[in-house]
PDB file of N, CA, C and O in Angstrom:
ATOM      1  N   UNK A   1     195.456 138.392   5.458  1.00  0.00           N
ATOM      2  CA  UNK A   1     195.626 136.962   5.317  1.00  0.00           C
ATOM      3  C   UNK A   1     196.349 136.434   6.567  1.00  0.00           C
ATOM      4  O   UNK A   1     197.269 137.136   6.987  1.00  0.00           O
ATOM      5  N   UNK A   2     196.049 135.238   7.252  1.00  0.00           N
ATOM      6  CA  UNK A   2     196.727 134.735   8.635  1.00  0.00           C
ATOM      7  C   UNK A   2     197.947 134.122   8.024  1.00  0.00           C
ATOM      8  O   UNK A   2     198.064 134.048   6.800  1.00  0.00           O
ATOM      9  N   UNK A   3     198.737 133.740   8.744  1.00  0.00           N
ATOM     10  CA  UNK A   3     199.841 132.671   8.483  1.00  0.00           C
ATOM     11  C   UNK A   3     199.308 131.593   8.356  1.00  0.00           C
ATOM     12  O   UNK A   3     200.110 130.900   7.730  1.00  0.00           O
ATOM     13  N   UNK A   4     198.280 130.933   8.611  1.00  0.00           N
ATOM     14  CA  UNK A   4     197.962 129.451   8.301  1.00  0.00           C
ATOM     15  C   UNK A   4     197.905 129.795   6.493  1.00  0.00           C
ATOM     16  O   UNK A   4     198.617 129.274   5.635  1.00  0.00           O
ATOM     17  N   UNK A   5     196.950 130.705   6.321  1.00  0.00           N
ATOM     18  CA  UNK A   5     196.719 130.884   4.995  1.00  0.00           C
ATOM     19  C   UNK A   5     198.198 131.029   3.769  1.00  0.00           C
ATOM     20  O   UNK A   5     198.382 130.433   2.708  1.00  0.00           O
ATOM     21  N   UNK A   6     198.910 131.901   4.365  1.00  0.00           N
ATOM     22  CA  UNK A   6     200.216 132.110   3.478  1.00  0.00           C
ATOM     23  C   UNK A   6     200.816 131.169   3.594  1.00  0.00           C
ATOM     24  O   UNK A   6     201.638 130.950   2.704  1.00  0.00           O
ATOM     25  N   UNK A   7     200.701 130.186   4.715  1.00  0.00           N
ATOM     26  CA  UNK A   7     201.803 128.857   4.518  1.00  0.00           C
ATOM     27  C   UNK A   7     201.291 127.819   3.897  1.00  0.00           C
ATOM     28  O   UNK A   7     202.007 126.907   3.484  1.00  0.00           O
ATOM     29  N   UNK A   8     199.529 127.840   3.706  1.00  0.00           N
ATOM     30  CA  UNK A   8     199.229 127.007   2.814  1.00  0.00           C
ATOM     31  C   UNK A   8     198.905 127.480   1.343  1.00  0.00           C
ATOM     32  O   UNK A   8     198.591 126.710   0.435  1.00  0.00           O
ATOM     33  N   UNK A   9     199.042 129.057   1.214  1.00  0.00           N
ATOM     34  CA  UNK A   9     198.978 129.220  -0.057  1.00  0.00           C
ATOM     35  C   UNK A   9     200.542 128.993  -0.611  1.00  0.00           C
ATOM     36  O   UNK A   9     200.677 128.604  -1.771  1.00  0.00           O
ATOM     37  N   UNK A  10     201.650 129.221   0.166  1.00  0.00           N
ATOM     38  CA  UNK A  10     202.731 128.730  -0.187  1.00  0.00           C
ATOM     39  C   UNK A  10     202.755 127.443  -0.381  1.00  0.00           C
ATOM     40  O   UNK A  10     203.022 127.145  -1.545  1.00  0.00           O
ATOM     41  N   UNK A  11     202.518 126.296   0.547  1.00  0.00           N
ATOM     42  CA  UNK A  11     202.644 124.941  -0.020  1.00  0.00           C
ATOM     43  C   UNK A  11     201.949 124.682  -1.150  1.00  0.00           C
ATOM     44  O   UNK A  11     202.555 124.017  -1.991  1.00  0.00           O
ATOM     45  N   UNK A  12     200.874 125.013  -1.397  1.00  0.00           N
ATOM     46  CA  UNK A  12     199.865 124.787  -2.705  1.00  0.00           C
ATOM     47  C   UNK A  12     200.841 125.199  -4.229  1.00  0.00           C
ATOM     48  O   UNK A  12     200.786 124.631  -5.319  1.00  0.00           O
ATOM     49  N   UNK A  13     201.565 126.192  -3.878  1.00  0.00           N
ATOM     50  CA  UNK A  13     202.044 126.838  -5.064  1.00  0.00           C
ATOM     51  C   UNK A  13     203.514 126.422  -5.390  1.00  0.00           C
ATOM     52  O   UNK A  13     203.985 126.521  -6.523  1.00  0.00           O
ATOM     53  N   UNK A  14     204.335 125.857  -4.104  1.00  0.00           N
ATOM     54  CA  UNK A  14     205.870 125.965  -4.439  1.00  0.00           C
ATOM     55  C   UNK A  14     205.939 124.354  -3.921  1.00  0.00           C
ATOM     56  O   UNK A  14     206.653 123.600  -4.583  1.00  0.00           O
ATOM     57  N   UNK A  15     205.211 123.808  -2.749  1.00  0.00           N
ATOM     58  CA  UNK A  15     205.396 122.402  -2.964  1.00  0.00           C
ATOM     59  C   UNK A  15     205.831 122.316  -1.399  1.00  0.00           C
ATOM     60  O   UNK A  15     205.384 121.497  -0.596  1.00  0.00           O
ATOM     61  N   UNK A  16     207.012 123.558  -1.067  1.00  0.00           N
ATOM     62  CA  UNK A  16     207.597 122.812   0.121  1.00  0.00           C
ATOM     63  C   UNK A  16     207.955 124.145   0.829  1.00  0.00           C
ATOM     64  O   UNK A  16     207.922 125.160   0.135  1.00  0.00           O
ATOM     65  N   UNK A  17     208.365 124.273   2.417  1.00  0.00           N
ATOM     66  CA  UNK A  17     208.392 125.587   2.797  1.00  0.00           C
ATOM     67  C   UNK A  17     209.453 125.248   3.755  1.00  0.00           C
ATOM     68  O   UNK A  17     209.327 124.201   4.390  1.00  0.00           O
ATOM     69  N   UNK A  18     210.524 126.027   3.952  1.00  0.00           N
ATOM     70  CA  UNK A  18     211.470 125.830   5.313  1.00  0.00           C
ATOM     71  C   UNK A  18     211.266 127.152   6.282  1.00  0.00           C
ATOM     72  O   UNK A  18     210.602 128.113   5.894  1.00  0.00           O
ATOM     73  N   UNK A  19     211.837 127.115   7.454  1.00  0.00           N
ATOM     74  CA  UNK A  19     211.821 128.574   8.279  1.00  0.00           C
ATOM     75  C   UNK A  19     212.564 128.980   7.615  1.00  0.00           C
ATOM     76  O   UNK A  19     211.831 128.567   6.716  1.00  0.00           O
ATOM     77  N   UNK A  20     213.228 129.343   7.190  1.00  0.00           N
ATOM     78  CA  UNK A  20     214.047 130.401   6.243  1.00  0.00           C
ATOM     79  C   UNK A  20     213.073 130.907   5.437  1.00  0.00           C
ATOM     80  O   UNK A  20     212.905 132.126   5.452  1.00  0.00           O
ATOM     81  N   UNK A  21     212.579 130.406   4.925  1.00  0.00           N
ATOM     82  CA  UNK A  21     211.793 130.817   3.771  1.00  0.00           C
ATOM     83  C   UNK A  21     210.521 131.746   4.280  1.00  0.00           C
ATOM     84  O   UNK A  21     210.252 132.925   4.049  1.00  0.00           O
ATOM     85  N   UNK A  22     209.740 130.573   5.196  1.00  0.00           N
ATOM     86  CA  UNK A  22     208.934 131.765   6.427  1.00  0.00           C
ATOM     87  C   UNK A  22     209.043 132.727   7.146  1.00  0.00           C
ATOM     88  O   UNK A  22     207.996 133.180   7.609  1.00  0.00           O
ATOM     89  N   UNK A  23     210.362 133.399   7.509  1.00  0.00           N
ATOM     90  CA  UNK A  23     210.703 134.387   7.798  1.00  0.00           C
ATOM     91  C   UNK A  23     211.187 135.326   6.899  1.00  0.00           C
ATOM     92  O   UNK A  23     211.160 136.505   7.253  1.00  0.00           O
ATOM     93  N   UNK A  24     211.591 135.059   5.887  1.00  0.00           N
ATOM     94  CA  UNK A  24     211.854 135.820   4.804  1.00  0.00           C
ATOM     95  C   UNK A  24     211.064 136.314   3.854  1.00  0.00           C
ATOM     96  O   UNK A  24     211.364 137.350   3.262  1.00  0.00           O
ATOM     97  N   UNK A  25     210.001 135.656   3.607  1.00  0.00           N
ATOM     98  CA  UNK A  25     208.729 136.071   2.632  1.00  0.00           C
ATOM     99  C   UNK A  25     207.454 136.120   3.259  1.00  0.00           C
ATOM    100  O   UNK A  25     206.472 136.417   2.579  1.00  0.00           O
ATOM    101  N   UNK A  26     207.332 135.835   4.612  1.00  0.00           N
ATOM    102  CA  UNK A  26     206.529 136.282   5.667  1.00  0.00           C
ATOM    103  C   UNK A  26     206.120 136.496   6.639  1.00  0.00           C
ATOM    104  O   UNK A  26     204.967 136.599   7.058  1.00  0.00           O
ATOM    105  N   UNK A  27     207.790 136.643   7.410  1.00  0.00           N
ATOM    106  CA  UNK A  27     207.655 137.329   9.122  1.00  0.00           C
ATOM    107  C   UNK A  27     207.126 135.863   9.723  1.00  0.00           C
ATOM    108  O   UNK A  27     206.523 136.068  10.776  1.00  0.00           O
ATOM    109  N   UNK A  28     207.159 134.762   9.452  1.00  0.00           N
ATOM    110  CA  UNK A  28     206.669 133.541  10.160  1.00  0.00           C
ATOM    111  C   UNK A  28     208.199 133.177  11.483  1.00  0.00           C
ATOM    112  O   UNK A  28     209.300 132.910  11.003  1.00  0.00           O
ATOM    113  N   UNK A  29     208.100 133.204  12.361  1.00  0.00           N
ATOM    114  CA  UNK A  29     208.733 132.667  13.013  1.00  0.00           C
ATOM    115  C   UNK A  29     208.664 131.609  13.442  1.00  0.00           C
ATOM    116  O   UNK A  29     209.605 130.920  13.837  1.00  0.00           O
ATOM    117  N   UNK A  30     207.123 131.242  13.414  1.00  0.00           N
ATOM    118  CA  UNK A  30     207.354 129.953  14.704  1.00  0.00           C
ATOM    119  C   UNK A  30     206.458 128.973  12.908  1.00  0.00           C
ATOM    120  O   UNK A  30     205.252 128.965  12.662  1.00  0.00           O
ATOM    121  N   UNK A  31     207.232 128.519  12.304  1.00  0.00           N
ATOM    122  CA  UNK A  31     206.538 127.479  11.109  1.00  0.00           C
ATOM    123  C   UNK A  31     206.367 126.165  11.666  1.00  0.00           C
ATOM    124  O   UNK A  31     206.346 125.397  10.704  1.00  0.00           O
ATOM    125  N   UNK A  32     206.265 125.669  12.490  1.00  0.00           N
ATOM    126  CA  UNK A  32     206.413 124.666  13.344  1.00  0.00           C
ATOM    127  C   UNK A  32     204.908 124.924  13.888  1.00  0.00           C
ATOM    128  O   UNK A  32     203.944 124.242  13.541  1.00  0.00           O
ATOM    129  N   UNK A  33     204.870 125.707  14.542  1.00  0.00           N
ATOM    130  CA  UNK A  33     203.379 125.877  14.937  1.00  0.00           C
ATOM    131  C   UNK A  33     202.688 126.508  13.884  1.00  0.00           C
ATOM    132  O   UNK A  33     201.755 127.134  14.385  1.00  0.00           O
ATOM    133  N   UNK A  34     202.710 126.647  12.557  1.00  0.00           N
ATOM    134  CA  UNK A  34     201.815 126.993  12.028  1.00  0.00           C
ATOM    135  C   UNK A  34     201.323 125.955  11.247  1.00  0.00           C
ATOM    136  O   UNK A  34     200.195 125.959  10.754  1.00  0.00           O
ATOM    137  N   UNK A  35     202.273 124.921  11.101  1.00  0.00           N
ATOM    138  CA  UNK A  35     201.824 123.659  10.152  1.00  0.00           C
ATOM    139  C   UNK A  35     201.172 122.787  11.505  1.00  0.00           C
ATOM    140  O   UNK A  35     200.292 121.976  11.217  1.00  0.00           O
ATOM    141  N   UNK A  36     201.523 122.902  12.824  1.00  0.00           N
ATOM    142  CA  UNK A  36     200.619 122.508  13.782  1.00  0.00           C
ATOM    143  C   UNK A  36     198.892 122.428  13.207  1.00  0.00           C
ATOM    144  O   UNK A  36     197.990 121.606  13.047  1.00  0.00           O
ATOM    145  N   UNK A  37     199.160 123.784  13.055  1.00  0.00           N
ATOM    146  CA  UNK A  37     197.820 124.622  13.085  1.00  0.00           C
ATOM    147  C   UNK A  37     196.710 124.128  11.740  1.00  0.00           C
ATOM    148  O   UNK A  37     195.479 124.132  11.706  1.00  0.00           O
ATOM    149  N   UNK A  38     197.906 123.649  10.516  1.00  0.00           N
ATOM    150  CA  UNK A  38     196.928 123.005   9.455  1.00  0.00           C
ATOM    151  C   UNK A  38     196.761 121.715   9.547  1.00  0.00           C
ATOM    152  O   UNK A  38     195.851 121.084   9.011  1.00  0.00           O
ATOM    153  N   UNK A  39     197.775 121.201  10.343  1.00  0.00           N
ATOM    154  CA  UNK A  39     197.644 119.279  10.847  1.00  0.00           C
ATOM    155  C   UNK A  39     195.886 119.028  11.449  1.00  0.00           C
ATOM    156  O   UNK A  39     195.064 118.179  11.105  1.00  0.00           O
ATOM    157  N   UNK A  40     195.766 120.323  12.614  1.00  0.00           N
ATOM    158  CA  UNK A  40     194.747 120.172  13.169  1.00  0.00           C
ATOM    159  C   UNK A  40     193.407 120.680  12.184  1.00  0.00           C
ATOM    160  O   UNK A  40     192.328 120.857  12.749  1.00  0.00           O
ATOM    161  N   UNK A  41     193.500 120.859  10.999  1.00  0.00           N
ATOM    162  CA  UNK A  41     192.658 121.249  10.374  1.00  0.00           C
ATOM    163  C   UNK A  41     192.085 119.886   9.585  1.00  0.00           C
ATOM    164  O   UNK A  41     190.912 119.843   9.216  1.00  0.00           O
ATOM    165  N   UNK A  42     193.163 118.597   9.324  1.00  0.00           N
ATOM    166  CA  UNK A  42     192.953 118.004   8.388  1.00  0.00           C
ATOM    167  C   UNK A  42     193.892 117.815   7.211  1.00  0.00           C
ATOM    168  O   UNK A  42     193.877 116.866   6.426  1.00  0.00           O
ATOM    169  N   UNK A  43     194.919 119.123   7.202  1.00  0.00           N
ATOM    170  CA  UNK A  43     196.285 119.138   5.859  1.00  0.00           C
ATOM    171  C   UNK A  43     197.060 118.205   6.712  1.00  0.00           C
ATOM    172  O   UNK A  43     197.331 118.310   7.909  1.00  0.00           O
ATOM    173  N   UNK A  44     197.416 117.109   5.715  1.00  0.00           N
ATOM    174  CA  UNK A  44     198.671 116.258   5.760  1.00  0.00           C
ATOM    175  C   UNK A  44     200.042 117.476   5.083  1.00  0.00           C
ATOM    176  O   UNK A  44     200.118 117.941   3.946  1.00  0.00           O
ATOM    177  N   UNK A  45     200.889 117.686   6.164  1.00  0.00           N
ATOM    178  CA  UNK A  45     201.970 117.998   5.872  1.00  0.00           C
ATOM    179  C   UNK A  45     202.981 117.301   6.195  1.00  0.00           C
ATOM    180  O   UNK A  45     202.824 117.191   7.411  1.00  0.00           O
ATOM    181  N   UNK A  46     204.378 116.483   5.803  1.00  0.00           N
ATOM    182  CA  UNK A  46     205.040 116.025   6.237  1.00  0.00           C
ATOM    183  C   UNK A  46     206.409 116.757   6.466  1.00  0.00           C
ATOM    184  O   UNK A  46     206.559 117.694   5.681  1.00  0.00           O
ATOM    185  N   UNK A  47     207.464 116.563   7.362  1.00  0.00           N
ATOM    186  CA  UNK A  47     208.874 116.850   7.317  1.00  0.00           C
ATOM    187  C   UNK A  47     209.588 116.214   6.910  1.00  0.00           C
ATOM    188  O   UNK A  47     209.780 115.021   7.145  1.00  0.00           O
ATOM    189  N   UNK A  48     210.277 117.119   6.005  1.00  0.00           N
ATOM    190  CA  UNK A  48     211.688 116.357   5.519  1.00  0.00           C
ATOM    191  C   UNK A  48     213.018 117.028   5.878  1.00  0.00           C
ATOM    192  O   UNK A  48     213.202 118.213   5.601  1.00  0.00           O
ATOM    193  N   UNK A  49     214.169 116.107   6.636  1.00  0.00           N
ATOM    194  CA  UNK A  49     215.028 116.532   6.848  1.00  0.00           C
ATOM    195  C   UNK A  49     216.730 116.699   6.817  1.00  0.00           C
ATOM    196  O   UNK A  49     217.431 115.870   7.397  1.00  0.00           O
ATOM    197  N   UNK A  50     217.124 117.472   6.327  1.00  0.00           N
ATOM    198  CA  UNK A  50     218.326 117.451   5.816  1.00  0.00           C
ATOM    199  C   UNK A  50     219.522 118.386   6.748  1.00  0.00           C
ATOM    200  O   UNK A  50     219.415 118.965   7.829  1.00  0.00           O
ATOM    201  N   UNK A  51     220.438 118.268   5.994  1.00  0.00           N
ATOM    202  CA  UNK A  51     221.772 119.178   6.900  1.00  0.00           C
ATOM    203  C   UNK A  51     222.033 120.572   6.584  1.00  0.00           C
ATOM    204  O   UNK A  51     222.463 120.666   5.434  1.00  0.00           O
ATOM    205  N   UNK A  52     221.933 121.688   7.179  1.00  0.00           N
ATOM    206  CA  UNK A  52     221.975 122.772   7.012  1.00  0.00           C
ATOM    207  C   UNK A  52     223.587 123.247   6.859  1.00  0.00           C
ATOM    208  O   UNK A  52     224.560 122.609   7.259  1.00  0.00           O
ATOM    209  N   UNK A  53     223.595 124.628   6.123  1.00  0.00           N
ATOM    210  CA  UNK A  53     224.610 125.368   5.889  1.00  0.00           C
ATOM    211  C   UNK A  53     225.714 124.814   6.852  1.00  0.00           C
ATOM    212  O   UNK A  53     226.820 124.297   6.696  1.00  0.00           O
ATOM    213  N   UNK A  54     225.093 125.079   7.686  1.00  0.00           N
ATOM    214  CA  UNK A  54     225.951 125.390   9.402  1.00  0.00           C
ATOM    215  C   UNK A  54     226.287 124.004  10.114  1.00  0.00           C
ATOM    216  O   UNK A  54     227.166 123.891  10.968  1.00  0.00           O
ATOM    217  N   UNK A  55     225.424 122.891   9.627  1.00  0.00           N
ATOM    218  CA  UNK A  55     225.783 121.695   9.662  1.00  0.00           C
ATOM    219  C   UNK A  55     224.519 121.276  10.990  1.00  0.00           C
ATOM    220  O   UNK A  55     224.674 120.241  11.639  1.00  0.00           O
ATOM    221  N   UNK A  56     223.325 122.201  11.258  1.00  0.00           N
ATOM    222  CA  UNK A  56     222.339 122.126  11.780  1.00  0.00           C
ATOM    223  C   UNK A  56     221.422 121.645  10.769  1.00  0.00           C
ATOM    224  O   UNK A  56     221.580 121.963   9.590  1.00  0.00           O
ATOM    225  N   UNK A  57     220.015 120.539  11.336  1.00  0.00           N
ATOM    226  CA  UNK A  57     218.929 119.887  10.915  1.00  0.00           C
ATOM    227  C   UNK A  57     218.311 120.650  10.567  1.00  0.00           C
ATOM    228  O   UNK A  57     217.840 121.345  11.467  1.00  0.00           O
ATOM    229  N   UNK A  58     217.898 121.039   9.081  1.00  0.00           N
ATOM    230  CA  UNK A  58     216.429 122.026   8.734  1.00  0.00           C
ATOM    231  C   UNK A  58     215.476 121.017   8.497  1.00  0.00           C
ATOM    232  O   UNK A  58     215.610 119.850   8.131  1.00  0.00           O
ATOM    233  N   UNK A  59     214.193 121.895   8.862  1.00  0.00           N
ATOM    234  CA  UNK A  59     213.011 120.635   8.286  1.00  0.00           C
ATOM    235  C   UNK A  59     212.007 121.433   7.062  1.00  0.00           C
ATOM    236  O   UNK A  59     211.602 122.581   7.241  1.00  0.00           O
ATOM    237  N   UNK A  60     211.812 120.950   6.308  1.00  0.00           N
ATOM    238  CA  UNK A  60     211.757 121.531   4.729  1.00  0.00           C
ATOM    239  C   UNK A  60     210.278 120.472   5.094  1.00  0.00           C
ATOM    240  O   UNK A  60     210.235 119.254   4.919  1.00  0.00           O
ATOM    241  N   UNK A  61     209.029 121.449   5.694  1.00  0.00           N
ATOM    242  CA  UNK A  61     207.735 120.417   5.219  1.00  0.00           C
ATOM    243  C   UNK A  61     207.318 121.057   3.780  1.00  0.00           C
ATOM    244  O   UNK A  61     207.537 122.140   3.238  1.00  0.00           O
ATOM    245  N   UNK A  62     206.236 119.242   3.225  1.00  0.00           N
ATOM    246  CA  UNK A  62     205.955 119.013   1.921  1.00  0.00           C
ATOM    247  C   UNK A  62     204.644 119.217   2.325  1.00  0.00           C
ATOM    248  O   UNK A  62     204.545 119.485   3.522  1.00  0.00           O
ATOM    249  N   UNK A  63     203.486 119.170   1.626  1.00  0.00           N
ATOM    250  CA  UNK A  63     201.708 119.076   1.543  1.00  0.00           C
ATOM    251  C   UNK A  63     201.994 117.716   0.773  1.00  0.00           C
ATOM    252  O   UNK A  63     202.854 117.679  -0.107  1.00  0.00           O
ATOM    253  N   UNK A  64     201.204 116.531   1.151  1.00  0.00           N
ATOM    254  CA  UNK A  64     201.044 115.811   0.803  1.00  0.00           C
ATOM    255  C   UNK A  64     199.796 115.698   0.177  1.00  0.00           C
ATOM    256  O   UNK A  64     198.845 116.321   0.651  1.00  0.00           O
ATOM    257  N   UNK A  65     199.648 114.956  -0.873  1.00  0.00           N
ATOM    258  CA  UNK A  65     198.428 115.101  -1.650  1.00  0.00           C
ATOM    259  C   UNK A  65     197.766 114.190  -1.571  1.00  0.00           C
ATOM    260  O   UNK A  65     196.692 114.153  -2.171  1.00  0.00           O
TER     261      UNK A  65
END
């Protein structure tokens, strides 16, 4: 399965995905370029962004429906 696929079988199923989450449940490093990668397909994904642990910006994208 590619990473486009696991990050959209993840959005399909849980709603929303952060890099944390992509590196942790699937070696994704660069999630930024992989939601690139479904933008250019046609998936509306949006970012949402909030304040991290550390007091750094995470971006938590949604699949918009």
């Amino acid at each position: 399965m590619t990473q486009v696929q696991k990050v959209m079988n993840h959005l399909t199923k849980r709603g929303s995905i952060t890099s944390a989450t992509a590196i942790g449940m699937y070696g994704i490093s660069r999630l930024a370029s992989v939601i690139n990668r479904l933008r250019a397909k046609g998936i509306t994904v949006e970012p949402h962004y909030f304040q991290g642990v550390n007091g750094n910006r995470v971006a938590e994208y949604k699949l918009v429906k």
